[in-house]
C-alpha positions in Angstrom: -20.6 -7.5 32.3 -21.3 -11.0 31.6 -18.9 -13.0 29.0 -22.3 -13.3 27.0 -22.8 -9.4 26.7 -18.7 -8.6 26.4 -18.4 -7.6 22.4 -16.1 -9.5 20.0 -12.3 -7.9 20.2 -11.3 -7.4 16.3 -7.8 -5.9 16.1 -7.1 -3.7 13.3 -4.0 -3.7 11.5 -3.4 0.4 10.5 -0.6 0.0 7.6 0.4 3.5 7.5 3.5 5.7 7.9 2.6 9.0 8.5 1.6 9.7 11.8 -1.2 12.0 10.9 -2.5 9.5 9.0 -2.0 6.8 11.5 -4.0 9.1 14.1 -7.1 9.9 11.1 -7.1 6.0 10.8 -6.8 5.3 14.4 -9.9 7.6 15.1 -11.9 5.5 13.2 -12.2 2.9 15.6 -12.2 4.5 18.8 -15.8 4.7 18.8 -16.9 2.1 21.8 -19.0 -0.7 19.9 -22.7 -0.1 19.7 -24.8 -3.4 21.3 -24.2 -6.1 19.1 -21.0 -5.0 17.3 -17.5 -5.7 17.6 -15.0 -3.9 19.3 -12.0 -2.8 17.0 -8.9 -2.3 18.4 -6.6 -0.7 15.5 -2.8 -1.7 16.2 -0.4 0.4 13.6 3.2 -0.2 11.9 4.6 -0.7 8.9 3.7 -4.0 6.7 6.9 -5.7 8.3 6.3 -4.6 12.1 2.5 -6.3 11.3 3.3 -9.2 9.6 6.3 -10.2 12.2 4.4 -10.3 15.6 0.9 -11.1 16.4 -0.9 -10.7 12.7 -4.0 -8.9 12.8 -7.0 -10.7 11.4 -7.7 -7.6 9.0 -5.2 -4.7 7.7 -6.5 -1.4 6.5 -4.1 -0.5 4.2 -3.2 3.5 2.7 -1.9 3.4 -0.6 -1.4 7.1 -0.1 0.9 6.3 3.1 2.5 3.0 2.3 4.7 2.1 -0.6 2.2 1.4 -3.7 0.3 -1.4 -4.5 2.8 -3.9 -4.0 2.4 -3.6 0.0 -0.7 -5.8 -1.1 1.0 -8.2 -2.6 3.6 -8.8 -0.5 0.8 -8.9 2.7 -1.3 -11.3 0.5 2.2 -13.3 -0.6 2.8 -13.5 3.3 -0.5 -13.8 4.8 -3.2 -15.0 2.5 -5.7 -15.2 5.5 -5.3 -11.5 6.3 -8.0 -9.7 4.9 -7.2 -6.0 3.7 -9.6 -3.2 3.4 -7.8 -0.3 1.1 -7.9 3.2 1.0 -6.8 4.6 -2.2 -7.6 7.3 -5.2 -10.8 7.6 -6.6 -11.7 6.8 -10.1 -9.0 4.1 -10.6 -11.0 1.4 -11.9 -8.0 -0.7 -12.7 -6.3 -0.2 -9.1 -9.8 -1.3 -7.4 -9.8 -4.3 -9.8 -6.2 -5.3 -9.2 -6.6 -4.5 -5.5 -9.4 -7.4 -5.2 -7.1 -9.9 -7.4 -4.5 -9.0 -4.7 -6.3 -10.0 -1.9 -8.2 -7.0 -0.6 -12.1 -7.4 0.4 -12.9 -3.6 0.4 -11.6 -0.6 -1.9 -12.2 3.0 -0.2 -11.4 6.2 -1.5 -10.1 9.0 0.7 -13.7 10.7 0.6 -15.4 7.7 2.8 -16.4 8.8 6.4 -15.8 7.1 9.5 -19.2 5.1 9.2 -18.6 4.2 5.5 -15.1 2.7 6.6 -16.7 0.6 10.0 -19.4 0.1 7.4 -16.9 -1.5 4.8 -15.0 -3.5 7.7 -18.0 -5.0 9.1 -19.2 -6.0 5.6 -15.6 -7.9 5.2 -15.7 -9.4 8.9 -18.9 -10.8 8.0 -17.9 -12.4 4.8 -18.1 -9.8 2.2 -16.9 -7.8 -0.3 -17.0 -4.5 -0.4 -16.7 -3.1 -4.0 -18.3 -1.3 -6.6 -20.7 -3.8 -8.4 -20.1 -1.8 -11.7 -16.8 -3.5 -11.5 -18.6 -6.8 -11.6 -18.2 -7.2 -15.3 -15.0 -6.1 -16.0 -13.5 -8.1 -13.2 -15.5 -11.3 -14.3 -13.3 -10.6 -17.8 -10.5 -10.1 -16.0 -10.8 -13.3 -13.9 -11.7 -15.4 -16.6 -9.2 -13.5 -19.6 -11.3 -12.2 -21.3 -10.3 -8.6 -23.2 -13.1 -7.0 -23.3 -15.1 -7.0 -26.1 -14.0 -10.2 -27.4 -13.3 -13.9 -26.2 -9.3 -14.8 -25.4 -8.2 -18.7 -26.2 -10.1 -21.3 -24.6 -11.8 -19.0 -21.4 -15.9 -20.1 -21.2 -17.4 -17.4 -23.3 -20.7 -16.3 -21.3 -23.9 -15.2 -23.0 -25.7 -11.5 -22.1 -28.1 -13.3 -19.2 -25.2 -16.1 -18.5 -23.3 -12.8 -17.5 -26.3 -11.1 -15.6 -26.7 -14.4 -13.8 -23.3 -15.0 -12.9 -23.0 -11.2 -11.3 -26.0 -12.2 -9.0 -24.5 -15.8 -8.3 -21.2 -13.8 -6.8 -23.8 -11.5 -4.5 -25.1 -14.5 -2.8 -28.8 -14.2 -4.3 -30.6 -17.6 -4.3 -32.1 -18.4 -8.1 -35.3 -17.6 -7.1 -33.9 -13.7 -6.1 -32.3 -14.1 -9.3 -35.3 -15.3 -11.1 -37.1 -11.9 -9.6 -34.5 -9.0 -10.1 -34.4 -10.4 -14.2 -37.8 -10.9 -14.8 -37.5 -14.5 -15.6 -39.0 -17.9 -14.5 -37.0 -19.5 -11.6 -36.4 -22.8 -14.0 -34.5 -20.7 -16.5 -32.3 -19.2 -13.7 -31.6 -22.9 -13.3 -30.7 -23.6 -16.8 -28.2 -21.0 -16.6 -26.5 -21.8 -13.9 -26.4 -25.2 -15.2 -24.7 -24.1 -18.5 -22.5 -21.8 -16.4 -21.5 -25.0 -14.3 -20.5 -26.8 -17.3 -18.5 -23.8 -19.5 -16.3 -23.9 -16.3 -16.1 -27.2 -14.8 -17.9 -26.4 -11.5 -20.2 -28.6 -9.9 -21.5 -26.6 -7.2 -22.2 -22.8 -6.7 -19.2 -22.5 -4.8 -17.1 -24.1 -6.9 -18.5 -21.8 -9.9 -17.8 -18.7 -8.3 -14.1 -19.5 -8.0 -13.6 -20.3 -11.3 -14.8 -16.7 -11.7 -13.3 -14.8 -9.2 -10.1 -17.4 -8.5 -9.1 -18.4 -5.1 -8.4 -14.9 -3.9 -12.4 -14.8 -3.8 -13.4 -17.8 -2.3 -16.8 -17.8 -0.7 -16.9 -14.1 -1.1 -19.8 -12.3 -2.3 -19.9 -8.6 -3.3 -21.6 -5.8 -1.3 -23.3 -3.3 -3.3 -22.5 0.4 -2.3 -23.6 3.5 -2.7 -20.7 4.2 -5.5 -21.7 1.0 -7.3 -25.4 2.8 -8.0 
């Protein structure tokens, strides 16, 4: 095989305890890499045993095998560059929302498949997020302080389409995408993102989505899925 053809070696940190659930995890990534795919190789332990030798790149974390959600922390306090892909109970809005803020690029609940979890890593290894976009909102409130419902203290208050623009702004779309999914001309796209720019003190696109989704999203965008429909 020549080093052109060899697929990129990904190692997988497993943070689980249980050692059925280290094997279900495990299992995962034993598939051998279709043509143009990585090739995971999961490595498992406790947060400690990870964090303390060679650090995996990316940690798929249990919540239902490791100690609660301040594992995430604690890998995020350590390790900001690790990027976590979670596993934890469904119908939690507020855990997938304070998983992001912690540091975690993908929120799974115990019903995804072995495809929906490469899916979700691949989506993370290639720059994404992977979360339900009917989160967008709330977590934009929650980035920004803003109970919802009604403005908090000096936080930029956003107008309806200021809102529906910045939600497409943190997926990546170009203004003219933007311009097309909201039925508007491409020039007021601009205008918004203008007013945006100046409500947070941003003076790129880039800079704008941090304001929103603070540091822990930086040059992230958010992957629709089929939850977020």
């Amino acid at each position: 095989m020549s080093p052109q053809s060899r697929p990129r070696i990904i190692r997988i940190g497993l943070v689980a305890d249980e050692p059925i659930r280290v094997a279900g995890l495990a299992s995962i990534f034993d598939e051998p890499p279709v043509a143009g795919k990585p090739l995971f190789v999961p490595v498992h332990g406790n947060a400690a045993k990870l964090l303390s030798g060679e650090v995996p790149d990316y940690m798929v974390v249990d919540l239902h095998a490791s100690p609660g959600f301040a594992i995430l922390e604690m890998i995020h306090r350590e390790r900001p560059d690790v990027r976590l892909i979670v596993i934890g109970p469904h119908g939690d809005d507020e855990l997938v929302m304070n998983s992001i803020i912690a540091g975690a690029r993908a929120y799974l609940d115990p019903s995804a498949g072995p495809d929906t979890v490469r899916q979700a890593v691949e989506v993370v290894i290639s720059g994404s997020i992977w979360a339900p976009r009917r989160l967008l909102s709330r977590l934009i409130d929650r980035l920004l302080h803003v109970p919802e419902g009604k403005a908090a203290g000096s936080a930029p208050t956003l107008t309806v389409r200021e809102r529906q623009v910045m939600e497409h702004i943190l997926l990546a779309r170009s203004n003219k995408e933007i311009a097309k999914r909201l039925g508007i001309e491409e020039r007021t796209v601009k205008a918004h993102v203008s007013r945006l720019m100046q409500k947070t003190g941003a003076d790129n696109r880039i800079k704008l989505s941090m304001s929103v989704l603070a540091q822990t999203l930086l040059e992230q965008r958010i992957a629709d899925t089929e939850e977020s429909k």
